[in-house]
C-alpha positions as CSV (number, residue, x, y, z in Angstrom):
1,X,-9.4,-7.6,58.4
2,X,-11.4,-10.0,56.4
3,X,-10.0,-9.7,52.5
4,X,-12.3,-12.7,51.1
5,X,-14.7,-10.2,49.5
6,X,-11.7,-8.6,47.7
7,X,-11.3,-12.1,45.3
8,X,-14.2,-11.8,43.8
9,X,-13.7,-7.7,42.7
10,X,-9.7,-9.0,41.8
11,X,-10.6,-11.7,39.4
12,X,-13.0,-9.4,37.6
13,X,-11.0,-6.5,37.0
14,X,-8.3,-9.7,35.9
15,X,-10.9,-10.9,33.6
16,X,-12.0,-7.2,32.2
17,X,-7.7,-6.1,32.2
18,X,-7.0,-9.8,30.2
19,X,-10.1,-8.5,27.7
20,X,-8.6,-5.1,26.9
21,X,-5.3,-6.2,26.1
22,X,-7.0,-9.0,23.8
23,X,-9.2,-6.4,22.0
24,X,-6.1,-3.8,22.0
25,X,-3.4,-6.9,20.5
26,X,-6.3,-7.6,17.5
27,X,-6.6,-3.7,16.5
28,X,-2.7,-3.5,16.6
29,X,-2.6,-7.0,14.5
30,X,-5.4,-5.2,11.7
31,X,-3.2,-2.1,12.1
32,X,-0.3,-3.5,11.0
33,X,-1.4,-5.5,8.1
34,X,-3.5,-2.6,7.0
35,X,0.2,-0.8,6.9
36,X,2.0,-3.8,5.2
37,X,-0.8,-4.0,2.6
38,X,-0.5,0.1,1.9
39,X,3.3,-0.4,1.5
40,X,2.9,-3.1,-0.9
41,X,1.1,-0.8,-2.9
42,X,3.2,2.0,-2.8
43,X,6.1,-0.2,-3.5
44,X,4.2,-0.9,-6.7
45,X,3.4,1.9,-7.4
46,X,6.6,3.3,-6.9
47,X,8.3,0.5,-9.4
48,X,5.7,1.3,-12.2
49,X,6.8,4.7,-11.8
50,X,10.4,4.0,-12.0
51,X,9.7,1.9,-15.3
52,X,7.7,4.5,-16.9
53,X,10.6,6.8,-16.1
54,X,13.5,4.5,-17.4
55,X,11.3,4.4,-20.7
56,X,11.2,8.3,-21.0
57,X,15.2,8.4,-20.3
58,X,15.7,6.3,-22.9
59,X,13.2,7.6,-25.5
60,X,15.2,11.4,-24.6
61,X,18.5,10.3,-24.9
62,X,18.4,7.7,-27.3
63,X,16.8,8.3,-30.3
64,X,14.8,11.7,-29.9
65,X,14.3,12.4,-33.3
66,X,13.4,9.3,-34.5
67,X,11.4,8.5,-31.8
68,X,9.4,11.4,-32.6
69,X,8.6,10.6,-36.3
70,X,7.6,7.1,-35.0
71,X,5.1,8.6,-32.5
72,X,3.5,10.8,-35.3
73,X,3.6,7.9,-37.5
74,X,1.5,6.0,-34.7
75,X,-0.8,9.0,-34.6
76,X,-1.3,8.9,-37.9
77,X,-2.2,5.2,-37.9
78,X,-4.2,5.5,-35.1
79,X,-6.4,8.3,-37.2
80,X,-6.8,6.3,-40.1
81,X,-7.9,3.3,-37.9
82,X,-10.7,5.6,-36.1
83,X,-12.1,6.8,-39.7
């Protein structure tokens, strides 16, 4: 049994085998920074949140009262400024 003509069809399906697991490692790379760029965000995100939060605590348990002439009193401002 000659197998020369068997070379040839080996190293091509190498060649096309070596491309697809190129092409698959580069959508797996884009994949995964695409995921680390979306968890940056919602890490963000999720901080902004947590500081608009720790504001809202304290304006509730601090000073509620006050804190509520002082937002009238900066609506009232803000009125006179617009007229």
């Amino acid at each position: 049994m000659n197998l020369g003509p068997l070379i040839p069809i080996v190293a091509i399906l190498a060649g096309v085998a070596i491309m697809w697991i190129c092409l698959r490692y580069r959508q797996l790379t884009l994949e995964h920074r695409r995921s680390e760029l979306e968890f940056a965000e919602q890490g963000a995100e999720k901080k902004r949140l947590e500081q608009r939060l720790a504001v809202l605590e304290r304006i509730v348990t601090d000073r509620g009262l006050e804190t509520a002439d002082q937002i009238e009193a900066l609506r009232e401002r803000d009125k006179e400024q617009v007229r």
